[in-house]
C-alpha positions in Angstrom: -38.2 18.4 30.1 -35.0 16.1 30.7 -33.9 15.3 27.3 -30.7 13.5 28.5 -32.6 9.7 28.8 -34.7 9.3 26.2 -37.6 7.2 26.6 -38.6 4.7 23.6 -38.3 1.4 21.8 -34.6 1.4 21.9 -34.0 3.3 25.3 -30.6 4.5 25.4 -30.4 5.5 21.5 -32.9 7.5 21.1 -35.0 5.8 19.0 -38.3 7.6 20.1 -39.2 10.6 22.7 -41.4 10.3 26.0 -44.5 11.4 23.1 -44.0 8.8 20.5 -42.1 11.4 17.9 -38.5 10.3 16.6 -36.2 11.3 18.1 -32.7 13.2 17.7 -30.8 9.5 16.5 -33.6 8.3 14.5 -34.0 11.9 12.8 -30.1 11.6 12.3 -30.0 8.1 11.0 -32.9 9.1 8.4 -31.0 12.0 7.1 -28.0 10.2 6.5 -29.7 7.8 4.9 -30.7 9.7 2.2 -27.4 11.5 1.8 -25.7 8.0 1.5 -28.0 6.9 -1.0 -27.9 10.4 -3.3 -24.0 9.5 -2.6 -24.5 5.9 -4.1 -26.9 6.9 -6.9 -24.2 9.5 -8.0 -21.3 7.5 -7.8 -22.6 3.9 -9.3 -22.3 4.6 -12.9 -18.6 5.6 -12.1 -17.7 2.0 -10.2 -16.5 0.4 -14.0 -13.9 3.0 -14.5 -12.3 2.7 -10.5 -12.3 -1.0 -11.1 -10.1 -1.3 -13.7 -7.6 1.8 -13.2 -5.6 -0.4 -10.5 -5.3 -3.1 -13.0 -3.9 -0.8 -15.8 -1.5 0.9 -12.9 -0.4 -2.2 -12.1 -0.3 -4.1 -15.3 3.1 -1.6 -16.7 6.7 -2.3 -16.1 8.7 -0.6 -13.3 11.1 2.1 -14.0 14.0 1.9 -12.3 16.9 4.6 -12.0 19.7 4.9 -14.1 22.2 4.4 -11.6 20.3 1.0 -10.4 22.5 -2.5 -10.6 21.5 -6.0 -10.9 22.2 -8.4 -8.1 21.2 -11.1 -5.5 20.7 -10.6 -2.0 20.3 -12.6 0.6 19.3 -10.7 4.5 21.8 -12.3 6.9 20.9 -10.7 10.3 19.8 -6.9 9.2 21.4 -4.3 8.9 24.0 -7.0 7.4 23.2 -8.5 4.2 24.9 -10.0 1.5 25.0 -8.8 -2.0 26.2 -11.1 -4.8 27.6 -13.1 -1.8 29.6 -10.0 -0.4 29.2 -8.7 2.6 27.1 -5.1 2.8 25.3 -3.2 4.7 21.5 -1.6 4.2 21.5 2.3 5.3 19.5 3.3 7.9 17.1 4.4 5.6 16.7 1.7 3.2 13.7 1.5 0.9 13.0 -2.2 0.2 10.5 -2.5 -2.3 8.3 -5.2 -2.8 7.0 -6.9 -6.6 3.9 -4.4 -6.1 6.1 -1.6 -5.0 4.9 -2.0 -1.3 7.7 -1.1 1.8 9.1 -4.3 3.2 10.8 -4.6 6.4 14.8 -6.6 5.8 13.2 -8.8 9.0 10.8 -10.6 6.7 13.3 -11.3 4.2 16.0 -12.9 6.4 17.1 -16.0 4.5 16.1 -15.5 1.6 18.0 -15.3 -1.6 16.3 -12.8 -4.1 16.9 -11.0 -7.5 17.1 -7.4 -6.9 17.8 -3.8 -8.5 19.7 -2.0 -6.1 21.1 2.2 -5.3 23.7 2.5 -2.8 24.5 5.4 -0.9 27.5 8.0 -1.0 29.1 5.8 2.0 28.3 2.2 -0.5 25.3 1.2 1.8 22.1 0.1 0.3 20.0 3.1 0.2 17.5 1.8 -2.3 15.8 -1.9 -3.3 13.4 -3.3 -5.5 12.4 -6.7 -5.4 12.0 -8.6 -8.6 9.4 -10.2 -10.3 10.2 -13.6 -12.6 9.4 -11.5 -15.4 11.8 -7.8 -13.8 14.5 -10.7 -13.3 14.7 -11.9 -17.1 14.9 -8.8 -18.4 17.8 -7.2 -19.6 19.2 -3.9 -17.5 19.4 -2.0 -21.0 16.0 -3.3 -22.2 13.7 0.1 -22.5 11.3 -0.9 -19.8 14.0 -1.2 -17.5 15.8 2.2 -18.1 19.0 1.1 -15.9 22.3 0.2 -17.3 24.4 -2.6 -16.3 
């Protein structure tokens, strides 16, 4: 009994044996079936509270680091960057944070001129940078959400 070519309906998959039983894939597919709807009857109820925890994550203001500053930078040709139109430097390790606290790459924001809360390094390169939001940018560095000082 060669069992490495079924012979059915759907040929190659399995779908049937030579004798008309289903076979290993349809057996398969049947079981999983079930699990995946045990797995859906179980978990459905729960779908409200998921939903709305990424809102309520997101919905809080950022804390930054004491030691974080205010400024404006705008990404010249990275690693070069200027900072409150200075010339400085990102570290080779620079964090770039987006508005939803996402990594960003300094390439995508060559040109650009944007209000930021910044860490610098031992060696005064930029070690660590948050983008701000309309609302992060019109708030005052010793407000308590903020928990930086100017």
């Amino acid at each position: 009994m060669n069992h490495s070519l079924p012979i059915g309906k759907l040929g190659h998959l399995g779908n049937f044996d030579k004798f008309g039983k289903p076979g290993h894939f349809a057996a398969t597919c049947r079981r999983l079936g079930v699990h995946l709807l045990t797995v859906i009857a179980l978990w459905l109820p729960c779908l409200p509270l998921f939903l709305f925890l990424p809102c309520s994550a997101q919905a809080g203001v950022r804390q930054f680091p004491p030691t974080a500053k205010r400024g404006v930078l705008r990404v010249t040709q990275p690693p070069d960057v200027q900072l409150n139109d200075q010339p400085a430097r990102l570290s080779p390790g620079v964090r770039i944070k987006s508005t939803a606290n996402l990594i960003v790459m300094s390439a995508s924001l060559v040109g650009l001129r944007l209000t930021v809360n910044y860490v610098t390094d031992g060696q005064g390169l930029l070690h660590e940078v948050w983008l701000l939001s309309e609302q992060e940018a019109q708030m005052d560095m010793s407000e308590p959400g903020s928990s930086a000082a100017r």
